[in-house]
Backbone as ProteinMPNN parsed JSONL, in Angstrom:
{"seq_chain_A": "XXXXXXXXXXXXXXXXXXXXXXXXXXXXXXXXXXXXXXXXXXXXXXXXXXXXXXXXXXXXXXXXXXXXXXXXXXXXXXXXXXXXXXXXXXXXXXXXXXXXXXX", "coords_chain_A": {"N_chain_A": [[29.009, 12.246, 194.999], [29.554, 13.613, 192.051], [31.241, 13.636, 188.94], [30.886, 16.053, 187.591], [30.212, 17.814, 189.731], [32.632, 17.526, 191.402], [34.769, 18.4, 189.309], [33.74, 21.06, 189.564], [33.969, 22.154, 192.125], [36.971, 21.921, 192.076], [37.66, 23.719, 190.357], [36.483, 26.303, 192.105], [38.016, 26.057, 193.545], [40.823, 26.268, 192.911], [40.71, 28.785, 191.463], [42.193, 31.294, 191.695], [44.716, 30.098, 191.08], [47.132, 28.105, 188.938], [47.879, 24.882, 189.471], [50.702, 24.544, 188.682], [51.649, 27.148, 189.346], [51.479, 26.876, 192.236], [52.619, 24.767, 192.812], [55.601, 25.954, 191.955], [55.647, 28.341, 193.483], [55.522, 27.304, 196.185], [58.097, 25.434, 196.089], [59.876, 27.251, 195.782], [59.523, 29.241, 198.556], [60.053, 27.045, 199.541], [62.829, 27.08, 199.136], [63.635, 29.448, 199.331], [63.591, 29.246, 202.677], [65.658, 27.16, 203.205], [67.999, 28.467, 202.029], [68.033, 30.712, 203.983], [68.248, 29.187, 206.132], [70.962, 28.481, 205.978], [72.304, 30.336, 205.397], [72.336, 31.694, 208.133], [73.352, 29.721, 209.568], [76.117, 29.947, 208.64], [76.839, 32.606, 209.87], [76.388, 31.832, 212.703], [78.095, 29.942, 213.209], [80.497, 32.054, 212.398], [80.059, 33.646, 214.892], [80.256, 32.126, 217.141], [83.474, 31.677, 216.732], [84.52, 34.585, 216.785], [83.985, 34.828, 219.336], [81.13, 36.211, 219.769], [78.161, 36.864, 220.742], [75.116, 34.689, 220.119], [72.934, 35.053, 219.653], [70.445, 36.348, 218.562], [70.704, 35.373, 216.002], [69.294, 32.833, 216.416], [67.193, 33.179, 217.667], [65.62, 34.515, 215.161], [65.482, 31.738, 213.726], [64.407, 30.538, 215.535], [61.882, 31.557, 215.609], [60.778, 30.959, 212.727], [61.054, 28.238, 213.195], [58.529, 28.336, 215.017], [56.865, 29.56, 213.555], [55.783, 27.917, 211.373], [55.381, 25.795, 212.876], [53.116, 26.378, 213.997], [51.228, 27.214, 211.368], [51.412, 24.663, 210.983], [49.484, 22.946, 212.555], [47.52, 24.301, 213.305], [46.222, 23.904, 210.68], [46.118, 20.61, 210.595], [46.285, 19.672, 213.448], [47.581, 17.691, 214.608], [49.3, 15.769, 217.04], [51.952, 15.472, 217.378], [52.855, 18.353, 216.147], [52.043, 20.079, 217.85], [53.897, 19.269, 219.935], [56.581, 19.849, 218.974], [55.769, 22.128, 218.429], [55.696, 23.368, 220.839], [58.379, 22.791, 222.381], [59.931, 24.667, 220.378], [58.794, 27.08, 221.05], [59.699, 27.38, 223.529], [62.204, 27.088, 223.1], [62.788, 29.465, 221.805], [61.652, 31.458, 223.592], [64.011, 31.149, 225.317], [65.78, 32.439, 223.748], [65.118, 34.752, 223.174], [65.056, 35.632, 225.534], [68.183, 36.006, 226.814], [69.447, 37.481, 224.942], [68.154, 39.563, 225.047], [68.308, 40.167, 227.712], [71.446, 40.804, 227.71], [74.702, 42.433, 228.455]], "CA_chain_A": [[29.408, 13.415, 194.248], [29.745, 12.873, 190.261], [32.176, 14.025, 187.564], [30.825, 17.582, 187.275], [30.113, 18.433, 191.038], [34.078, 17.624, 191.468], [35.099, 19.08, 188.719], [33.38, 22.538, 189.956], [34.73, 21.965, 193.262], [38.278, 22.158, 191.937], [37.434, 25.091, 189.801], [36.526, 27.206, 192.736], [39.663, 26.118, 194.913], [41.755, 26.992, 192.073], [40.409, 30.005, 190.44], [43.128, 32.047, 191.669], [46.396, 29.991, 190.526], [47.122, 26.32, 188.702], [48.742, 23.646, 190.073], [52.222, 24.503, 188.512], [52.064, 28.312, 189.858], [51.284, 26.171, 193.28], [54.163, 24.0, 193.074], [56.878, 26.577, 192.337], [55.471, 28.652, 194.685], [56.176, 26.146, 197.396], [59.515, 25.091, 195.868], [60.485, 28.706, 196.008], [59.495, 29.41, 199.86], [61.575, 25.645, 200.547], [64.647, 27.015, 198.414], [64.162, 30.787, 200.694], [64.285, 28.841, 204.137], [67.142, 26.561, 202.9], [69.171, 29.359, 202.043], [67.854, 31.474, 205.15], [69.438, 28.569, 207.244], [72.477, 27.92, 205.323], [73.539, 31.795, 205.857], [72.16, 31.452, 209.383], [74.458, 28.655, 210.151], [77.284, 30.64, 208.653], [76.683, 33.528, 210.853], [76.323, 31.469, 214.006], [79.648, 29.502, 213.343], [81.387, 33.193, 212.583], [79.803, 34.078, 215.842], [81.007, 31.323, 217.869], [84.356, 31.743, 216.32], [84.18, 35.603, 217.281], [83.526, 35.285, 221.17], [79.872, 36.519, 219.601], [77.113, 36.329, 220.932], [74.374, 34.318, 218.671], [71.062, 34.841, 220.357], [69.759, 37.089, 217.693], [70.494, 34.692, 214.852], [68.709, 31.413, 216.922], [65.911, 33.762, 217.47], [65.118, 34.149, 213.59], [65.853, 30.339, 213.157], [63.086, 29.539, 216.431], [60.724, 32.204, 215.012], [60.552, 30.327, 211.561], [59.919, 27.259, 213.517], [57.377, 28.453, 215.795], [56.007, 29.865, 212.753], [55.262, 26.756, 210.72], [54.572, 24.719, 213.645], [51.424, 27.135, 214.741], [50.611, 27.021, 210.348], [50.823, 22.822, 210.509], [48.924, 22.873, 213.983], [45.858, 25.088, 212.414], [45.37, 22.703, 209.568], [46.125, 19.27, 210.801], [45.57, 19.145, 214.579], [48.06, 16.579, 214.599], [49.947, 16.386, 218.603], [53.59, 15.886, 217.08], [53.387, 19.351, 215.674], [51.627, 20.523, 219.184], [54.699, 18.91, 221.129], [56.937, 20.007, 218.349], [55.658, 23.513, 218.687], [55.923, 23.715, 222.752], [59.774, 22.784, 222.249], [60.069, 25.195, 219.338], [58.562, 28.291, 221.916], [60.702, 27.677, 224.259], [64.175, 27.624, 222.508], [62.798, 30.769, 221.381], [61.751, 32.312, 224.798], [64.673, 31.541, 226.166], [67.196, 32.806, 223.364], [64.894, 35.85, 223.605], [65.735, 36.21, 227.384], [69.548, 35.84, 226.975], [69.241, 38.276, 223.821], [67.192, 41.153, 226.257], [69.255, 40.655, 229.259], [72.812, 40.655, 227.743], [75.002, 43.385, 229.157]], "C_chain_A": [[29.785, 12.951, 192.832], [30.258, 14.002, 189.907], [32.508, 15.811, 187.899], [30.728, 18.407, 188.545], [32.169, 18.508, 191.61], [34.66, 18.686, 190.897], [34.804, 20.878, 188.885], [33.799, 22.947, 190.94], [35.975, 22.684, 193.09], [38.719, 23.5, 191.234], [37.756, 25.922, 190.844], [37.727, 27.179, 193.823], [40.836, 26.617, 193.944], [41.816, 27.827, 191.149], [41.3, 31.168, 190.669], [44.803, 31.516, 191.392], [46.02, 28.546, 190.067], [47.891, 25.844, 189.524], [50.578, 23.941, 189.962], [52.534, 25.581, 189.168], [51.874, 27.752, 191.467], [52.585, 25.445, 193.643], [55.224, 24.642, 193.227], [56.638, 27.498, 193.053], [55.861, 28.075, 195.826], [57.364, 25.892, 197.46], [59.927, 26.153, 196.544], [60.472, 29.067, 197.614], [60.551, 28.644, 200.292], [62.941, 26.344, 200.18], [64.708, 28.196, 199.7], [64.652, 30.528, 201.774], [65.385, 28.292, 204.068], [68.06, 27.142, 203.163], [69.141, 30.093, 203.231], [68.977, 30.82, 206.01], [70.585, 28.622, 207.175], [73.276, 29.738, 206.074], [72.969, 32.006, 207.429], [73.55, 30.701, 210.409], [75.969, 29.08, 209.931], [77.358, 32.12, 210.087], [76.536, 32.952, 212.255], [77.822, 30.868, 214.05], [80.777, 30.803, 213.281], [81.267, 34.035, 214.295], [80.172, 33.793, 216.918], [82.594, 31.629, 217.944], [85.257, 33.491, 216.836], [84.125, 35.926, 218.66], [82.292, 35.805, 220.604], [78.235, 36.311, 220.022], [76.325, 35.942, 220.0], [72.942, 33.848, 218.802], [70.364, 34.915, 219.111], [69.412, 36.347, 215.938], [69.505, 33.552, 215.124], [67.26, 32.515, 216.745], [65.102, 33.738, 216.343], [64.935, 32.801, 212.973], [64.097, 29.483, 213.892], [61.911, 30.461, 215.634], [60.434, 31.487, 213.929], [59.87, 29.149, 212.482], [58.651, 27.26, 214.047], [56.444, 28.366, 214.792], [55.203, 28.689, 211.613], [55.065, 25.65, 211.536], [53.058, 25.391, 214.103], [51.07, 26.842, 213.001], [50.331, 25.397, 210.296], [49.947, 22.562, 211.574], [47.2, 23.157, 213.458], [45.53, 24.438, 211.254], [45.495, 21.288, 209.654], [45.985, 18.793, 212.054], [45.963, 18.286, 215.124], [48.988, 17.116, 216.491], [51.355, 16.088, 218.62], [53.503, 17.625, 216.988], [52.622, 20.121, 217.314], [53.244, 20.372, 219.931], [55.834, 19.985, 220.348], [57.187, 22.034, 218.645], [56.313, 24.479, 219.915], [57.789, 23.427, 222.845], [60.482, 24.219, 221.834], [60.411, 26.597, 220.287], [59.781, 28.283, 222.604], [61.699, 27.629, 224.404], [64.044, 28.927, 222.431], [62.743, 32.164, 222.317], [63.041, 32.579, 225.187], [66.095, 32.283, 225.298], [66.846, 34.362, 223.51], [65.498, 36.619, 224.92], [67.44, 36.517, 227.574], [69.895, 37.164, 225.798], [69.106, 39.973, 224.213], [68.415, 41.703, 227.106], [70.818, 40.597, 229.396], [73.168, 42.295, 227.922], [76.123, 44.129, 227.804]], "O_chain_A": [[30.327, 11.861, 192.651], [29.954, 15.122, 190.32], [33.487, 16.492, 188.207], [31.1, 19.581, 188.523], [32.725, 19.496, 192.09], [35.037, 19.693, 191.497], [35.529, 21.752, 188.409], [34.113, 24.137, 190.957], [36.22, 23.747, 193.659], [39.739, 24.162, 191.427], [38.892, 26.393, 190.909], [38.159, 28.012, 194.621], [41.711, 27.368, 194.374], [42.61, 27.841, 190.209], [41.206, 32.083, 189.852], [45.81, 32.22, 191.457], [45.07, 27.884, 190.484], [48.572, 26.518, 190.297], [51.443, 23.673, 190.796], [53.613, 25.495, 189.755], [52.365, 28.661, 192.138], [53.343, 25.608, 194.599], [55.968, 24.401, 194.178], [57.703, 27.777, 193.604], [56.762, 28.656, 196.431], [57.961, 25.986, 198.532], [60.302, 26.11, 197.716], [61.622, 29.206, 198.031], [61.526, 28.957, 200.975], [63.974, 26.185, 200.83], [65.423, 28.108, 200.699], [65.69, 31.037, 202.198], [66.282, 28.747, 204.778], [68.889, 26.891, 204.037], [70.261, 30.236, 203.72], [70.023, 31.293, 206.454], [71.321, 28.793, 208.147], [74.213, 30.066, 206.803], [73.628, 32.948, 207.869], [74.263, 30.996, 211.368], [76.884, 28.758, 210.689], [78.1, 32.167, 211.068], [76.58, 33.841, 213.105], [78.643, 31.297, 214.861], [81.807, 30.718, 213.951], [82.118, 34.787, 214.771], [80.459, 34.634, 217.77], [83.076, 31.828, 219.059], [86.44, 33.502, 217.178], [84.199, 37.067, 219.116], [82.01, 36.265, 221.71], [77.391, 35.596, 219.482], [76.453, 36.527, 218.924], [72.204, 32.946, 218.405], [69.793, 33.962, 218.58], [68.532, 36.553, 215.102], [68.824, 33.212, 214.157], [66.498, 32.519, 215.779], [64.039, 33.118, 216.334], [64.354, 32.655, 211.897], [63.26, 28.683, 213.474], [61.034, 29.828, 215.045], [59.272, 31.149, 214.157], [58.656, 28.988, 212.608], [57.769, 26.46, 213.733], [55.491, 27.586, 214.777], [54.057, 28.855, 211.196], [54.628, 24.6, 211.066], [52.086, 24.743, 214.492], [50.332, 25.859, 213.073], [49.349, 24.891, 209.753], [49.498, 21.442, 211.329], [46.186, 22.472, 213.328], [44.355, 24.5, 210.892], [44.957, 20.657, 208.744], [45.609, 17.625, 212.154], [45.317, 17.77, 216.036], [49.19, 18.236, 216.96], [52.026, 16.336, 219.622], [54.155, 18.21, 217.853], [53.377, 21.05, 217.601], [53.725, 21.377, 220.454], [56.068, 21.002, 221.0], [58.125, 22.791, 218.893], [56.952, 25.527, 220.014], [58.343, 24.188, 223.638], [61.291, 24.829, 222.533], [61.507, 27.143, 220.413], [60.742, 29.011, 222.357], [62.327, 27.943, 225.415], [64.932, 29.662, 222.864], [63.266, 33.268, 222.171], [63.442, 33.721, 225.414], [67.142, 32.611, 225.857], [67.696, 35.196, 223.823], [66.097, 37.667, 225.162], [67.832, 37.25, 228.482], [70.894, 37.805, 226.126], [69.644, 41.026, 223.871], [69.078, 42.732, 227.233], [71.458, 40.442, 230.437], [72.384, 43.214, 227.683], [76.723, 45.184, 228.01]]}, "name": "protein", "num_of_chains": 1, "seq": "XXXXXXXXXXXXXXXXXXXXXXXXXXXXXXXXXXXXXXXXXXXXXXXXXXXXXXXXXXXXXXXXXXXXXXXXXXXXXXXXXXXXXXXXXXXXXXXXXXXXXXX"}
């Protein structure tokens, strides 16, 4: 492949954003989950603290993971994020189940 076949390549993968609108894009998602957790983790310690139950917050916490272990799974194929995943589910099943069937 030479110079100009590259160079056209990269064109058509990035004809809808540059590199920098790429990057803080990304940043920006990492800073959202950060903070997601951070007030997550407050709300589970007020919950604890509470007699509260704190299904409903784990739930949102396993859903995120599930959710970016099935996105790293579909582009890398790799069998950490497989095992990773199968963990992930089933924190999530089961906070679901405790979540459903509380009285």
């Amino acid at each position: 492949m030479d110079k100009n076949e590259i160079l056209e390549k990269s064109r058509r993968e990035n004809q809808n954003e540059d590199e920098m609108e790429r990057t803080i894009k990304i940043e920006g998602e990492s800073f959202s989950l950060a903070l997601t957790l951070l007030v997550g983790l407050v709300l589970v310690a007020y919950n604890l603290l509470h007699d509260l139950p704190t299904e409903s917050v784990m739930i949102m916490f396993w859903t995120s993971c599930v959710g970016s272990r099935l996105y790293k799974l579909s582009r890398r194929k790799n069998t950490s994020d497989l095992v990773t995943l199968l963990i992930s589910l089933a924190f999530l099943v089961s906070n679901m189940v405790k979540y459903f069937t509380q009285t």
